[in-house]
N, C-alpha and C positions, 0 to 999 in steps of 0.2 A: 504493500500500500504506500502510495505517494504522500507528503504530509509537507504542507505547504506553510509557515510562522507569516501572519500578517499583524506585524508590531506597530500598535497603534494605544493612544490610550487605556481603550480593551482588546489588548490581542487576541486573537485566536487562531486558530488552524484549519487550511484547507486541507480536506480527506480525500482521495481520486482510486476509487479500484474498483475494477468492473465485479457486477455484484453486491457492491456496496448499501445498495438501499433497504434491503434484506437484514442488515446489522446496523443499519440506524439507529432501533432502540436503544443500543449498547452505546453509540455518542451518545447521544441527547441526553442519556442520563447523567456521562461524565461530567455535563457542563448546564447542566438546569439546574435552578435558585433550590438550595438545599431544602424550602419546605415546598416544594411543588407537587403540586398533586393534578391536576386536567392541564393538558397539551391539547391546546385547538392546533386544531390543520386547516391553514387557509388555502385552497383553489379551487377548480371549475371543476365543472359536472363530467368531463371526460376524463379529465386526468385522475379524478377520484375513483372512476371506474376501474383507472388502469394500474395507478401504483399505493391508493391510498390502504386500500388492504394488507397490503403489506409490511407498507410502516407502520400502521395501527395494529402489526399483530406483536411487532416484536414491543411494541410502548406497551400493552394489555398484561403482556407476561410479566414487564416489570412492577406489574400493579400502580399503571398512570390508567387515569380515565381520561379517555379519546372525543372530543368534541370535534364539529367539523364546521366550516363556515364557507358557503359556496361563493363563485361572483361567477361574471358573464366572461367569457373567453375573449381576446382583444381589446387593442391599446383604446378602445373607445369606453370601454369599463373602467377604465383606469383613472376615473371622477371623486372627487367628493363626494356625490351621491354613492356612489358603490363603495366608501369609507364608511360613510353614516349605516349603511345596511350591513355591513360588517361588524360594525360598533354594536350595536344593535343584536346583532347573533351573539356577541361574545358575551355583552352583559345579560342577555335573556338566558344563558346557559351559564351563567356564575364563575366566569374567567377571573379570576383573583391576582392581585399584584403580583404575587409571588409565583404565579403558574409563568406557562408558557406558551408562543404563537412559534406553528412552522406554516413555512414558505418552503409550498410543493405545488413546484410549477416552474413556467417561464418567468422571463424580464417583468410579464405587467403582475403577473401574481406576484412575483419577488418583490417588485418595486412597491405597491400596495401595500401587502404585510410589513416589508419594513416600515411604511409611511402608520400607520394600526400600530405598531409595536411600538415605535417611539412618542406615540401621543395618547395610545390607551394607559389609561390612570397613570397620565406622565414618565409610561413607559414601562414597560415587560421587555421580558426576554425571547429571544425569537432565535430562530434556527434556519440558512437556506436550505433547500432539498433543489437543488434546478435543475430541471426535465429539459431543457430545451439547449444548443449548443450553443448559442448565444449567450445563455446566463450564466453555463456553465465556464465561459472563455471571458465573459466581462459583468456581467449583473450583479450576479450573486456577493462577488468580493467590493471590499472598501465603504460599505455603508451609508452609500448617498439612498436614499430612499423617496420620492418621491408622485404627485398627481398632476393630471392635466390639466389644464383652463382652456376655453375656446381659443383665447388669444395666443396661446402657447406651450409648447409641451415640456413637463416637466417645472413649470413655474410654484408651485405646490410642494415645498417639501423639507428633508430632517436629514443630519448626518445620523443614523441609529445602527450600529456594528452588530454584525449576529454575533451569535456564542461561537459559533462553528457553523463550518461548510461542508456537504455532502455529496458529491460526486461520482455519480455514478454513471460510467459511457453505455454502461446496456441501456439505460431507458432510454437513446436515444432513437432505438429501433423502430420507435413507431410514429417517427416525423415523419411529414410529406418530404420530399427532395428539396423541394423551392425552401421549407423551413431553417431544414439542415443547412440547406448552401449560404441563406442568407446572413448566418452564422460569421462565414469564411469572413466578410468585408470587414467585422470585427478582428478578425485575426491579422489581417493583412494591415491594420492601424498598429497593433503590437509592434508587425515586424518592422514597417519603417519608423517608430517611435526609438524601439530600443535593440532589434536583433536581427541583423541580415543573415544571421542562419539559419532563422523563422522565413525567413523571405523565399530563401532558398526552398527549405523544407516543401512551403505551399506550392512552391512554382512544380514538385513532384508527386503532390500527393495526388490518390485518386479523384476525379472530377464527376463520380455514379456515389451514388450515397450506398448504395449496397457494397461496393468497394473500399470507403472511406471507414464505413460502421465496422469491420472485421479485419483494417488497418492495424496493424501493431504501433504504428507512429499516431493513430488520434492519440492516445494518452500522452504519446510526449509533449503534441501537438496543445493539448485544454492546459498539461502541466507548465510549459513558457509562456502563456497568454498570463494565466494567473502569477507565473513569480516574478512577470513584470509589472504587473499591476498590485500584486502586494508591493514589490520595493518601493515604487514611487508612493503608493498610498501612508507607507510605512515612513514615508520621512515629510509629507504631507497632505492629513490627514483631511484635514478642510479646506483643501484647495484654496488656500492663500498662495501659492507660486507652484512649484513643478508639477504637481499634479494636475493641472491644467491642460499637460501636453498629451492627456488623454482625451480631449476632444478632438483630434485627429478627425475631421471627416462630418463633424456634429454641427457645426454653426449650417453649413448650407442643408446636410441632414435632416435637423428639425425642423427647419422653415420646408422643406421638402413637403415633409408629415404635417406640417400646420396649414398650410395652404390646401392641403387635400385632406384633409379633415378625416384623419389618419383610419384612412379607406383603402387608399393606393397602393404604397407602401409597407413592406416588412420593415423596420428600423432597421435592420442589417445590410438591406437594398438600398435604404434612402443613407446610410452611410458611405456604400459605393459611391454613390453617385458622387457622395461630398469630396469621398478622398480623391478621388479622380479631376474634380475643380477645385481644390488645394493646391493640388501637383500642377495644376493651369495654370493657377499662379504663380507657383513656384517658377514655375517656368520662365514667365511671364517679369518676374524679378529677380532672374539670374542666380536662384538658390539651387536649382539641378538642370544638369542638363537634356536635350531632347531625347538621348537615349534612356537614361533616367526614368524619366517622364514615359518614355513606351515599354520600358519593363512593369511599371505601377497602372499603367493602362492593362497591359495584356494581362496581368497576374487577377485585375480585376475583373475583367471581362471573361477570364479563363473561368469563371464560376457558374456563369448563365448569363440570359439576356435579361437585362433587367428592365425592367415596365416600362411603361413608356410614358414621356415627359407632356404627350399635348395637352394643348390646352393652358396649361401651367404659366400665366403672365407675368414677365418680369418685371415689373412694377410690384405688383402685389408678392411674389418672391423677395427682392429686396425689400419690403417694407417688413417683411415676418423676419428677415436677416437682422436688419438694424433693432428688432424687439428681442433678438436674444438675450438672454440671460447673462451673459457672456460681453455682451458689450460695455465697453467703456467711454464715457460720456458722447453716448452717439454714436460711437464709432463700432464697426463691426470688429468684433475679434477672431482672426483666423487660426491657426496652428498648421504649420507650411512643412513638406518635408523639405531639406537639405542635406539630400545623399538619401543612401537607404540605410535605415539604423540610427539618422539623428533628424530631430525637427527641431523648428525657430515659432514661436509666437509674436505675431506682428497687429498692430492694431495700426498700421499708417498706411492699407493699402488704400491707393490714392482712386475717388471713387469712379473716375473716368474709366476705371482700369476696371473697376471689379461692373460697375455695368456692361463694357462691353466685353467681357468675359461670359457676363451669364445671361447675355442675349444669344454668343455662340452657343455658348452649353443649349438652352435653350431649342435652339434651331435646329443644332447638328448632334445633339446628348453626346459633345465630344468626341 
């Protein structure tokens, strides 16, 4: 078993070995508030179908009582409103300070529960369980927790750290393809942030998710996503400075998901798109070169075709840009690569540039 130290205020540890979720019980217990007694399980009606039995058999034998709290599948649950209804299950079933909430599921069930965890009775303890490759490779870890608003994604939200993280690559058997894959664009931000031999790695892995899932390199693969996102998390924990250069791909990303009124979009596709107008830029102000630039194209596009852009006006695009969360007095903030393996965060792209960038993006989707 892989065992991943993410040193933070409340450290804990990432766990990765195939099979894993079967022996959950046996974490949660090492690291649940000493009088606990009911472990809610927060996700969706599918995914309770598929692995909640499980976890709840090995929590039953330790003599925890198993609650469950359901929400709707998709970043469009991912509301306030499906908070309060959350809220609502926990305290109508007698969820107590001292218990405990798991997060079993993707990014929006991960992202919810932690945003429930840090704000129920000013916070419980909580657990990720993430089903999806996505969460497993960036959600689950570092503790930003977060909900939607119409005006933009992710504007809603708590730093709240689980106990521990639970990783397990067989649940990923039962994603669609386009889920699975959408996953990779997250990976492909790790590698040009901090590891060209993650770069490398992608540019061979298999591109059939039936070939990927019984990969002996996915584990390596989820394990370098994660110990570079504990390291930086681990030296900064609230993104007051380096841990910033994790939005690789996110400022055009969100506006991507916000403008389409996160219908369109798998967040891992609309992060494609972003890193790919990053690297635009980059280009565009002398931080990589063109070849560069079409190695970070083809590694992206090596994944699938991703949706398509019409319709999508760039006005109303840059206006959802300049409301990121992320900007600084007005100004958009990008995170650019420079080489593969290092980036630069710049808030002076001058705006002549970045419109007529993403009238091309736009036109030609690069």
């Amino acid at each position: 078993m892989l065992t991943i130290p993410v040193r933070t205020a409340e450290s804990y540890e990432i766990f990765i070995e195939r099979g894993l979720i079967d022996r959950s019980g046996q974490i949660i217990r090492a690291v649940a508030p000493q009088n606990c007694r009911k472990i809610a399980i927060i996700t969706n009606r599918r995914l309770s179908e598929l692995y909640a039995g499980r976890v709840t058999a090995t929590l039953r034998e330790l003599g925890y009582e198993v609650i469950f709290c359901l929400m709707g599948d998709g970043e469009r649950f991912k509301t306030l409103r499906t908070v309060e209804k959350v809220v609502g299950c926990l305290l109508s079933q007698g969820l107590g300070r001292h218990d405990l909430i798991v997060a079993l599921g993707g990014g929006v069930v991960g992202d919810l529960a932690g945003f429930v965890a840090g704000t129920f009775m000013r916070g419980v303890a909580f657990v990720q369980i993430p089903t999806t490759l996505l969460a497993q490779i960036d959600s689950s870890v570092g503790g930003k927790s977060a909900v939607n608003h119409k005006l933009g994604k992710n504007m809603i939200g708590v730093f709240k750290q689980p106990r521990t993280v639970i990783i397990d690559p067989d649940v990923l058997s039962t994603l669609p393809q386009r889920e699975l894959f959408a996953a990779m664009y997250e990976a492909v931000k790790y590698a040009l942030i901090a590891d060209s031999d993650l770069f490398e790695l992608l540019e061979v892995v298999p591109k059939t998710a039936s070939a990927l899932l019984s990969d002996r390199r996915l584990e390596e693969l989820i394990a370098c996503c994660c110990y570079i996102k504990a390291d930086v998390v681990s030296r900064d924990e609230r993104e007051t400075g380096e841990r910033k250069i994790l939005n690789l791909g996110h400022t055009l990303g969100h506006a991507l998901e916000t403008v389409t009124g996160y219908n369109r979009f798998k967040h891992g596709e609309a992060v494609g798109y972003g890193i790919m107008f990053a690297s635009s830029l980059a280009k565009e102000l002398g931080l990589i070169t063109k070849e560069q630039q079409d190695k970070i194209y083809n590694l992206v596009r090596s994944f699938g075709r991703l949706p398509s852009l019409d319709g999508i006006d760039s006005g109303v695009l840059l206006g959802a840009i300049a409301k990121d969360k992320k900007s600084v007095a007005g100004r958009a903030v990008f995170v650019l690569p420079n080489g593969i393996g290092k980036v630069v965060i710049r808030d002076d792209v001058p705006i002549e540039v970045l419109g007529r960038l993403l009238n091309r993006f736009l036109e030609q989707g690069l």
